[in-house]
ZADO-1210 file (C-alpha; in nm, 4 decimals, padded with zeros to 6 digits):
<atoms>
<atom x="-02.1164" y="-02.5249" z="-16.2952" code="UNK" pos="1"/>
<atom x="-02.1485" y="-02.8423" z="-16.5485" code="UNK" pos="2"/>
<atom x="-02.2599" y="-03.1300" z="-16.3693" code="UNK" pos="3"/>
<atom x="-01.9536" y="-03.3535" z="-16.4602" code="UNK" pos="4"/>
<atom x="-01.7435" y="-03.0867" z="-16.3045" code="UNK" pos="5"/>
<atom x="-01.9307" y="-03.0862" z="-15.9910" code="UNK" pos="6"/>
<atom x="-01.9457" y="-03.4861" z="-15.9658" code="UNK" pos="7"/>
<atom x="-01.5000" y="-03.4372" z="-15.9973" code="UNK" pos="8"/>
<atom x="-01.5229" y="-03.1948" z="-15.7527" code="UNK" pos="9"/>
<atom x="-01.7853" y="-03.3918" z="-15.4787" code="UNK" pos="10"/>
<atom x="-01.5756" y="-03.6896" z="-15.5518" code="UNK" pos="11"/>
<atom x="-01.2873" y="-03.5526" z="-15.4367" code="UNK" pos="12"/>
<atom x="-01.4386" y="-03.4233" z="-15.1309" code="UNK" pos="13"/>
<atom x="-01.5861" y="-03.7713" z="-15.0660" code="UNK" pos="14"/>
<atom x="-01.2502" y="-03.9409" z="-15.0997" code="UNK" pos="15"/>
<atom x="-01.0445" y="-03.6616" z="-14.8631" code="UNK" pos="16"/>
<atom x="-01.3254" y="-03.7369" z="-14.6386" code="UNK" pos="17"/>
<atom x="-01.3263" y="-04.1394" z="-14.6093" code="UNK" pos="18"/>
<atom x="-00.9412" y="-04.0953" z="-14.6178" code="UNK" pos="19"/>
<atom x="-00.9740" y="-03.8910" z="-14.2522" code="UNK" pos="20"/>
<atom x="-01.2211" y="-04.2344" z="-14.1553" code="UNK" pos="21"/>
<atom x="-00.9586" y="-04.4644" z="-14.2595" code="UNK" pos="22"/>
<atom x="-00.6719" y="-04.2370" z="-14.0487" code="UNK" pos="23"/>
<atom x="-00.9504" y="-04.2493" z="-13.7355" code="UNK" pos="24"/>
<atom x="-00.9594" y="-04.6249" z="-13.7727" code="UNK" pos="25"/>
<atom x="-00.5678" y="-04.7266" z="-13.7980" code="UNK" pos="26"/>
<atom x="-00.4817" y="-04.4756" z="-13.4476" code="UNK" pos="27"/>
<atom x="-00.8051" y="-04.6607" z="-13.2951" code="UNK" pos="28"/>
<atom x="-00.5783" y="-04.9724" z="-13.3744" code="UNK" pos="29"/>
<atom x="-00.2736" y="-04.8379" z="-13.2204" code="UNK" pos="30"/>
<atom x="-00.3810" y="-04.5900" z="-12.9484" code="UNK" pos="31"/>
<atom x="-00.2421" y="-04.2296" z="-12.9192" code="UNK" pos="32"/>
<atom x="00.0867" y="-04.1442" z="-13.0945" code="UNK" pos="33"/>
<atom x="00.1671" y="-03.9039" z="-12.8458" code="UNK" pos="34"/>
<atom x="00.1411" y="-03.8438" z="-12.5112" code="UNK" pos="35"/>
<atom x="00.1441" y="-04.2733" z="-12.4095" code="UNK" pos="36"/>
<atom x="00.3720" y="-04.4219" z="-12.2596" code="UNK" pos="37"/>
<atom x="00.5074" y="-04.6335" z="-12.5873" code="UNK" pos="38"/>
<atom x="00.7770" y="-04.4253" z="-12.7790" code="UNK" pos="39"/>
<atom x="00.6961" y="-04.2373" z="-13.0726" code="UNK" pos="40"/>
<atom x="00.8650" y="-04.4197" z="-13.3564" code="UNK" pos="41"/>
<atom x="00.7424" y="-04.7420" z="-13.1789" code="UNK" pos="42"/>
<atom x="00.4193" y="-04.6079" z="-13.2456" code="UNK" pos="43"/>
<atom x="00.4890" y="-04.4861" z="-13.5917" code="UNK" pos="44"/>
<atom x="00.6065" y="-04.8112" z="-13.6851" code="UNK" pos="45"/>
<atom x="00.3036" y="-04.9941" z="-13.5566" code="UNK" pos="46"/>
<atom x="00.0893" y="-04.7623" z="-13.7529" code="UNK" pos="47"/>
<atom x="00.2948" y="-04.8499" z="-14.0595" code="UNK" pos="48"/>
<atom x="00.1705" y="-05.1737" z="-13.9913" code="UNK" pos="49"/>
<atom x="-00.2013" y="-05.1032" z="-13.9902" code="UNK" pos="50"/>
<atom x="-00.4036" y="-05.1366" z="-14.3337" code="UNK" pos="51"/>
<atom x="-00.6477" y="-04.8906" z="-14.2810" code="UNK" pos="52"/>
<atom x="-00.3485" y="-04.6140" z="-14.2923" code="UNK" pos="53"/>
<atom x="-00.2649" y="-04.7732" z="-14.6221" code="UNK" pos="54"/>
<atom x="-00.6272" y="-04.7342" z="-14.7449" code="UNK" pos="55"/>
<atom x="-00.6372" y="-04.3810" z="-14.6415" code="UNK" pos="56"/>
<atom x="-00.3621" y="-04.2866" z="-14.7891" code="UNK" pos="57"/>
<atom x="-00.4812" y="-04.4122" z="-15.1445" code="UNK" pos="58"/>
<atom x="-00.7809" y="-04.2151" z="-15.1134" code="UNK" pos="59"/>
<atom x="-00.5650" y="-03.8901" z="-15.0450" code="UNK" pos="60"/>
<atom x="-00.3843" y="-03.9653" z="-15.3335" code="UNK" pos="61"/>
<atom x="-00.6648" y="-04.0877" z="-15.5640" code="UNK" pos="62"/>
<atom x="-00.8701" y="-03.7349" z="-15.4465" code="UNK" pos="63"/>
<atom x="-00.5797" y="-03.5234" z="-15.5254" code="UNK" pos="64"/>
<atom x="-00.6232" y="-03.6774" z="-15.8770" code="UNK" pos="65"/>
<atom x="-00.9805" y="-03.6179" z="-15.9170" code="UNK" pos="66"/>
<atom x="-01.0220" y="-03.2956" z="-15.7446" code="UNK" pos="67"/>
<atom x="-00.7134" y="-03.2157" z="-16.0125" code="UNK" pos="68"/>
<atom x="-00.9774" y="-03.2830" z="-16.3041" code="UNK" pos="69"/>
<atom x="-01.2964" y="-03.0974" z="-16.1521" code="UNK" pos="70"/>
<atom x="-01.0681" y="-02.8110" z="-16.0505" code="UNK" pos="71"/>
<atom x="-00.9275" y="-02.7709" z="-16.4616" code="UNK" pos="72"/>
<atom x="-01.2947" y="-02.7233" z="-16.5265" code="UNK" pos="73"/>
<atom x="-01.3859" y="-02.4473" z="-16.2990" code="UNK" pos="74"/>
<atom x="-01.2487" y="-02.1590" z="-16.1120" code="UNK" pos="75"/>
<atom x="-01.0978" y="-02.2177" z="-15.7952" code="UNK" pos="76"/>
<atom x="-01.3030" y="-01.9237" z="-15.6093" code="UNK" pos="77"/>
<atom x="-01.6280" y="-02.1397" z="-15.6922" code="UNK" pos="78"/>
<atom x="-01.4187" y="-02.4942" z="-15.6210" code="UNK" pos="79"/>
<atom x="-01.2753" y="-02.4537" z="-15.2914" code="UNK" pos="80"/>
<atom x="-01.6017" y="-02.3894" z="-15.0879" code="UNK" pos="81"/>
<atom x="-01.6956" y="-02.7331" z="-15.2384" code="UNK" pos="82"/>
<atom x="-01.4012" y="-02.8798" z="-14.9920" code="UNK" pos="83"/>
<atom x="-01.6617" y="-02.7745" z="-14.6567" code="UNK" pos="84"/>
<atom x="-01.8748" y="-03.0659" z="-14.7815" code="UNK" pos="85"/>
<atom x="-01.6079" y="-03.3211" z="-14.6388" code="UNK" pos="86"/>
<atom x="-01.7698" y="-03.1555" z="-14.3245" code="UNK" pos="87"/>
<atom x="-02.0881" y="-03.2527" z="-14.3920" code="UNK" pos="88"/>
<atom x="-01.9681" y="-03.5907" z="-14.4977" code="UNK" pos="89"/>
<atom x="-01.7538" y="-03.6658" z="-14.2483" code="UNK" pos="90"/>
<atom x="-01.9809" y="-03.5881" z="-13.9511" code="UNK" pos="91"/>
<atom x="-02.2574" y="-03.8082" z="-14.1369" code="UNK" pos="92"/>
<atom x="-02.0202" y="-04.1149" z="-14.1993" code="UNK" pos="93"/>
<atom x="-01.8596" y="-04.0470" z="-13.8245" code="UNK" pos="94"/>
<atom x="-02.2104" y="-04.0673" z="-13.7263" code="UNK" pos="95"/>
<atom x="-02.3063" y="-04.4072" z="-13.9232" code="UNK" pos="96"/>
<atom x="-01.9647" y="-04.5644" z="-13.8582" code="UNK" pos="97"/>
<atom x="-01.7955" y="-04.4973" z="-13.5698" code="UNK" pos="98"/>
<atom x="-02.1302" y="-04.3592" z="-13.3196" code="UNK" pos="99"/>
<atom x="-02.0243" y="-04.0244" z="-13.3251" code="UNK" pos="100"/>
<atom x="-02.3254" y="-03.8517" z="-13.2070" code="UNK" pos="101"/>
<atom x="-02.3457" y="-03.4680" z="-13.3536" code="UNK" pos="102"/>
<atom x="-02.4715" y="-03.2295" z="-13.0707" code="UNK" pos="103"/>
<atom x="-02.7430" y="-02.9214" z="-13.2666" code="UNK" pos="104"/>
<atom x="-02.4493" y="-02.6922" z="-13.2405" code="UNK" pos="105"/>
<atom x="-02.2922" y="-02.8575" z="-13.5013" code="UNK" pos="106"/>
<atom x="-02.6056" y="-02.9987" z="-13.6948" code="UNK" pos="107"/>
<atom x="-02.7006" y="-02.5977" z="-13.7147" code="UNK" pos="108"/>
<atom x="-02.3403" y="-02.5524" z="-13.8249" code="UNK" pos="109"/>
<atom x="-02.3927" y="-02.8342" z="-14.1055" code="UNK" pos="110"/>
<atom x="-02.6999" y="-02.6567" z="-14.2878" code="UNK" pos="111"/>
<atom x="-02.5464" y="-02.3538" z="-14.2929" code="UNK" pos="112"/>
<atom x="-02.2319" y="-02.4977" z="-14.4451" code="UNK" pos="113"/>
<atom x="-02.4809" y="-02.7011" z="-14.7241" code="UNK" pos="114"/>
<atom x="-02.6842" y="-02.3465" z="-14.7372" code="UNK" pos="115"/>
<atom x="-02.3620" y="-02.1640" z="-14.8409" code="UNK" pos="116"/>
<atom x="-02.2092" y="-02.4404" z="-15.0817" code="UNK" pos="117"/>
<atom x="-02.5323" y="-02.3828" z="-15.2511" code="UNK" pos="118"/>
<atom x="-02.4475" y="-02.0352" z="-15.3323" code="UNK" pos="119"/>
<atom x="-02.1704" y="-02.0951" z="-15.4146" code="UNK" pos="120"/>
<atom x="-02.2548" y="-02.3463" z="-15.6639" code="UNK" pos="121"/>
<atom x="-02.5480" y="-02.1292" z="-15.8519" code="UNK" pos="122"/>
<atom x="-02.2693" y="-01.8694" z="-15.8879" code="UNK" pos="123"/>
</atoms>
């Protein structure tokens, strides 16, 4: 795989995962959307008010877009194991952001995610 390909491809990943951050940050604004004791288009509507939903939406769109351009380049069968980075990614940035702590389980889990993207990449 060409590098340029690979940098579409990571990029993608990277924006799918800070677009899961942003979602975590605009329901830490408005609480559960289920399940509380404020109706659910109530809640909906509150979240519609949130920025942070706004941003993560962009970044869905704007990774759709770029994962578009690494996957024209490549196959799809070496691509899509690319997509368990946002994993890695997101458990780092949970981590760094929001004080997620990762337990070893799911450090272990982690390497052998990056192990097996590896692979897949040399393939």
């Amino acid at each position: 795989m060409k590098f340029s390909s690979f940098a579409f491809l990571c990029g993608g990943v990277l924006l799918n995962a800070v677009a899961q951050l942003g979602l975590k940050a605009a329901t830490d604004v408005t609480g559960p959307l289920f399940g509380a004791d404020v109706p659910v288009l109530r809640r909906g509507l509150e979240l519609a008010a949130v920025p942070w939903l706004w941003f993560a939406l962009g970044c869905y769109g704007l990774s759709v877009i770029v994962w578009l351009v690494g996957l024209s380049r490549v196959p799809v069968s070496q691509a899509y194991p690319l997509l368990s980075l946002g994993y890695v990614i997101n458990v780092g940035l949970a981590w760094w952001l929001l004080g997620e702590t990762p337990n070893t389980l799911r450090v272990a889990g982690i390497l052998v995610i990056v192990f097996g993207v590896v692979l897949v990449a040399k393939s």
